[in-house]
KOLZAFI-422488 format. One record per residue (C-alpha): residue number from 0; residue in one letter; chain; x negated, y, z. Coordinates in steps of 0.2 Angstrom, whole numbers. Layout:
KOLZAFI-422488
  num  residu  chaine      u      v      w
  NUM       A       A      X      Y      Z
...
END
This chain:
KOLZAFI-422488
  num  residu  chaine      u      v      w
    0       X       A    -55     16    144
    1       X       A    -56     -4    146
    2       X       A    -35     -1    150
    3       X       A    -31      6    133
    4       X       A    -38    -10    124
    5       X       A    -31    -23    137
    6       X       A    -16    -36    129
    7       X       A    -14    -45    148
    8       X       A      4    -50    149
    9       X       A      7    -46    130
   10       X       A     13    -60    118
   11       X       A      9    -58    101
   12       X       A     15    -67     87
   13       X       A      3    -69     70
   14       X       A     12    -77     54
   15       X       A      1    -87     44
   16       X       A    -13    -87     56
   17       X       A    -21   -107     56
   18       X       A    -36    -98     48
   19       X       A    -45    -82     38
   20       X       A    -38    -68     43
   21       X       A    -24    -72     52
   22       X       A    -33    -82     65
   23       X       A    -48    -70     67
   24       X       A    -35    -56     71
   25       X       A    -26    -70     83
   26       X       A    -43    -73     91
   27       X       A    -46    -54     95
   28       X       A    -29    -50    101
   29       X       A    -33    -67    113
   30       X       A    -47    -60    118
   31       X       A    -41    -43    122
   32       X       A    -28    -54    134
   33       X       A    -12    -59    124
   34       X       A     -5    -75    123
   35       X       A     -6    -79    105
   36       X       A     10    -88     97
   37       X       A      8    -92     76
   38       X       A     16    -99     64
   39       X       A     12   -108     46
   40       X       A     21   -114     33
   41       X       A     20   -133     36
   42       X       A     14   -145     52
   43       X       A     -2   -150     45
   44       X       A     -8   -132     45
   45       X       A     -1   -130     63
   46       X       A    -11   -143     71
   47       X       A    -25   -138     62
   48       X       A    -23   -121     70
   49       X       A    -18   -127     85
   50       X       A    -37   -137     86
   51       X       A    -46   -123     79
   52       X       A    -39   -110     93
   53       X       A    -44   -123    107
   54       X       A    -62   -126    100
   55       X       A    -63   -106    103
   56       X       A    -56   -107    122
   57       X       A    -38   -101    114
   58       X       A    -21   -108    121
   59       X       A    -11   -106    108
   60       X       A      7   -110    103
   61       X       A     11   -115     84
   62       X       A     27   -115     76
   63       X       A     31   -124     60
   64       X       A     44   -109     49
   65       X       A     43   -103     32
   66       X       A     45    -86     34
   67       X       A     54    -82     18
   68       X       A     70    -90     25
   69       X       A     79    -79     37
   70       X       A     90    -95     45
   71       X       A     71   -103     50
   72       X       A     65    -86     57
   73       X       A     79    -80     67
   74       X       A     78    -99     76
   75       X       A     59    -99     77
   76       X       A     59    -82     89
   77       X       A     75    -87     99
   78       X       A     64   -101    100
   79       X       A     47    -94    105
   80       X       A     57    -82    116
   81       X       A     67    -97    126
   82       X       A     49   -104    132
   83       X       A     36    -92    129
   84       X       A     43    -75    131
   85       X       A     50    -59    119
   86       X       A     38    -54    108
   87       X       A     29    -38    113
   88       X       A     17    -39     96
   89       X       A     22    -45     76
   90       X       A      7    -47     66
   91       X       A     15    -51     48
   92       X       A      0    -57     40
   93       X       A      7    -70     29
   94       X       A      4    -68      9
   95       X       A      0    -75     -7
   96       X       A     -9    -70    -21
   97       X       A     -6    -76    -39
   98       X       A    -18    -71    -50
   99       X       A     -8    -72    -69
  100       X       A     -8    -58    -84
  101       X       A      8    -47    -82
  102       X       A     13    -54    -98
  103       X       A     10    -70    -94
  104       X       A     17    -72    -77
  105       X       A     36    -80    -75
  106       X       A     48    -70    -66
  107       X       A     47    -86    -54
  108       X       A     32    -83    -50
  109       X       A     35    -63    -48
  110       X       A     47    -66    -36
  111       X       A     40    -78    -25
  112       X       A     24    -67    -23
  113       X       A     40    -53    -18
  114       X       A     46    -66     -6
  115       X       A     34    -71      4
  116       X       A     22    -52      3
  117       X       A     36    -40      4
  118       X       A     53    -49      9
  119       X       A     47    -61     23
  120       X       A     39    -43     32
  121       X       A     54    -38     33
  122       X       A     65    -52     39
  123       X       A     53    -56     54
  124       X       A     52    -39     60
  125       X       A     72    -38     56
  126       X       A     71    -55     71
  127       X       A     61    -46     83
  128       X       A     64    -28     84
  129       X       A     80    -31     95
  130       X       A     70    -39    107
  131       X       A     55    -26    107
  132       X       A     70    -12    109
  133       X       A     75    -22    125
  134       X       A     58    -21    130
  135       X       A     59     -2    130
  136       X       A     41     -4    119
  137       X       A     32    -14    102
  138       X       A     19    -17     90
  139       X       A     22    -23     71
  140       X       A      5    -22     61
  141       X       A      9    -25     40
  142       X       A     -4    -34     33
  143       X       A     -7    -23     18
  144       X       A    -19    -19      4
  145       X       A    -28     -8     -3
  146       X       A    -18    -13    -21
  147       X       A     -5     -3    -14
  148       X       A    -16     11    -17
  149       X       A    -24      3    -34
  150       X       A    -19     -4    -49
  151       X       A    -29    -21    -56
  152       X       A    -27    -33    -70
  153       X       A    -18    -50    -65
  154       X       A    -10    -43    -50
  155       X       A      6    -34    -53
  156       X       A     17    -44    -43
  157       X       A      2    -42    -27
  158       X       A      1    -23    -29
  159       X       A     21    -21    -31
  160       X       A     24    -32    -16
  161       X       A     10    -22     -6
  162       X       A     15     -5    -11
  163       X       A     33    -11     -7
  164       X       A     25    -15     14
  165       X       A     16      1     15
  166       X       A     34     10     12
  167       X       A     41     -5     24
  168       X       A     31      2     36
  169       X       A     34     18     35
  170       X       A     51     16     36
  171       X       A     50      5     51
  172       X       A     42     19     59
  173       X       A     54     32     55
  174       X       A     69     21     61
  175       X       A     64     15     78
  176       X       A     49     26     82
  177       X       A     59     32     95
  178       X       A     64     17    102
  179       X       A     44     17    107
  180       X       A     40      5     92
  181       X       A     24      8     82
  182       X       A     23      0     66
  183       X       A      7      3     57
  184       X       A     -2     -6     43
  185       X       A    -20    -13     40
  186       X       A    -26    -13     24
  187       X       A    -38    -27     20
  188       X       A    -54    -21      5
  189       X       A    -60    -38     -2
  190       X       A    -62    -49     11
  191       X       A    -73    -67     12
  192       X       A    -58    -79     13
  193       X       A    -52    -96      6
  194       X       A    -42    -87     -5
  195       X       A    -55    -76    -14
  196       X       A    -69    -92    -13
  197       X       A    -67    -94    -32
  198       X       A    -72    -76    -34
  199       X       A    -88    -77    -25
  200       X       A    -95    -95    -32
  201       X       A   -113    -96    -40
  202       X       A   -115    -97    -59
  203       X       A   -122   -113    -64
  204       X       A   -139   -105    -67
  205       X       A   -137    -96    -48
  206       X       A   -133    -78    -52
  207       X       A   -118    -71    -44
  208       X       A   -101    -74    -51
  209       X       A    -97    -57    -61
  210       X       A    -83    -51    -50
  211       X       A    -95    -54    -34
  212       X       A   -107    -44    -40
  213       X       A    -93    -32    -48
  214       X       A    -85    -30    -31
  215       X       A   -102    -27    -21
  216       X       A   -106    -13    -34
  217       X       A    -90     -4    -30
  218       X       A    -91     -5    -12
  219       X       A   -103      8      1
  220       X       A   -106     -6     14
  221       X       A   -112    -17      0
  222       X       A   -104    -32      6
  223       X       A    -87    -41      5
  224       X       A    -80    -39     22
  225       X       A    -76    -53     35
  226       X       A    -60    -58     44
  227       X       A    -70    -54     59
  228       X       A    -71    -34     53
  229       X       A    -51    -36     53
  230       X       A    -51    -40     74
  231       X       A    -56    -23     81
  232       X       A    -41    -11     70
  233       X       A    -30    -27     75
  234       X       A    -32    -25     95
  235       X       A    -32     -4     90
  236       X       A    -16     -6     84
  237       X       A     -8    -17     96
  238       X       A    -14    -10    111
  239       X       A    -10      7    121
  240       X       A    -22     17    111
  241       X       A    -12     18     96
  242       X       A      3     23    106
  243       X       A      6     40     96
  244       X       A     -1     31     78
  245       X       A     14     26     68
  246       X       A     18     24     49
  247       X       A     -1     24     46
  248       X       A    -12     12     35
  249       X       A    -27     10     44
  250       X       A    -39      4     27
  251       X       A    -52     -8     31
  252       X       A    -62     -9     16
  253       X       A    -78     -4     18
  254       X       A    -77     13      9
  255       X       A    -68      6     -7
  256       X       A    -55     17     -8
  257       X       A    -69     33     -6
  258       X       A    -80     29    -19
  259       X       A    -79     33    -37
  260       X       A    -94     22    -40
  261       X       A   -113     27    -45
  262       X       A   -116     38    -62
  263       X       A   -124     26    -74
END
């Protein structure tokens, strides 16, 4: 059983992964055996990864790329492949969120949340799938949402740009499933981040912040979930036991998604 889990030899490359969720599905992929390769957006956030993987007993490599831009990309993994090795597993993890009224948001701002959610998906799995087909074998895991699935005030441009990477996937899957490349989707509920900090802060008389408590309500497990709860459907879906799973979005939300919420 231990086999179907085990990453030994595996390299696995995680975008945006210097912290949150990106790093504790890099941490699990480590630990399962793989040699862990990330990127950020800029070097300060790289070292900081860097540090934060050692602290756990992780050597990991870090690359400066913004993932939006095709040029960078394609010379980060010829890069990465030149001194660390072609890259059995992608993790496009990467993402923004900007919260703004629909009529209230710039096109700018639309766009960019396209670019880096929906666009950058696409351009790094465009860079390593011909390596992974020389292989013979892959794993890509999308780092979805459950907004692909859901409609919410503020976030147009996140849902469209999910629901835009859970067809991604599915298409990814259909066009090189048979060259033994799985590409599945996680879909994160409403996860204890950085990010989603400002959603969780105490009122100033110390009652929960509306949302908290609006969040906790609508989800069976009663609790936002962790970016450690994100690390065992990560190793899952890189590993040999998802070998025949492909095109799927594995949701890990708690039981969001079920729930139509308690009767009044």
């Amino acid at each position: 059983m231990d086999k179907l889990f085990d990453l030994t030899g595996k390299i696995a490359l995680v975008t945006g992964a210097s912290y949150g969720i990106g790093f504790s599905m890099a941490a699990g992929l480590a630990k399962a055996g793989a040699r862990i390769v990330f990127n950020d957006i800029n070097g300060e956030l790289v070292e900081k990864g860097i540090k934060a993987y050692k602290e756990s007993g992780i050597d990991a490599k870090g690359y400066v790329c913004d993932v939006t831009d095709e040029k960078a990309v394609n010379s980060m993994i010829a890069q990465i492949e030149k001194e660390v090795g072609i890259i059995d597993i992608l993790v496009n993890n990467a993402g923004i969120i900007k919260r703004i009224p629909m009529t209230e948001m710039s096109v700018e701002d639309f766009r960019k949340v396209i670019d880096v959610d929906l666009n950058a998906p696409f351009i790094m799995s465009k860079a390593v799938i011909p390596g992974m087909i020389k292989k013979g074998h892959g794993k890509i895991i999308n780092i979805c949402s459950m907004m692909s699935e859901l409609g919410r005030e503020t976030v147009s441009a996140y849902a469209a740009a999910k629901g835009g990477l859970k067809m991604l996937t599915r298409n990814i899957c259909s066009e090189f499933g048979e060259k033994n490349i799985q590409c599945n989707g996680i879909g994160p509920g409403y996860i204890a981040t950085p990010q989603t900090a400002p959603l969780r802060e105490k009122q100033p008389d110390g009652s929960r912040h509306p949302f908290d408590s609006f969040i906790i309500a609508k989800t069976p497990a009663g609790r936002w979930g962790t970016p450690e709860d994100l690390t065992g459907p990560a190793v899952f879906l890189a590993s040999d036991a998802s070998n025949f799973v492909n095109g799927h979005i594995l949701y890990v939300d708690g039981g969001i998604l079920a729930y139509i919420g308690k009767q009044p």
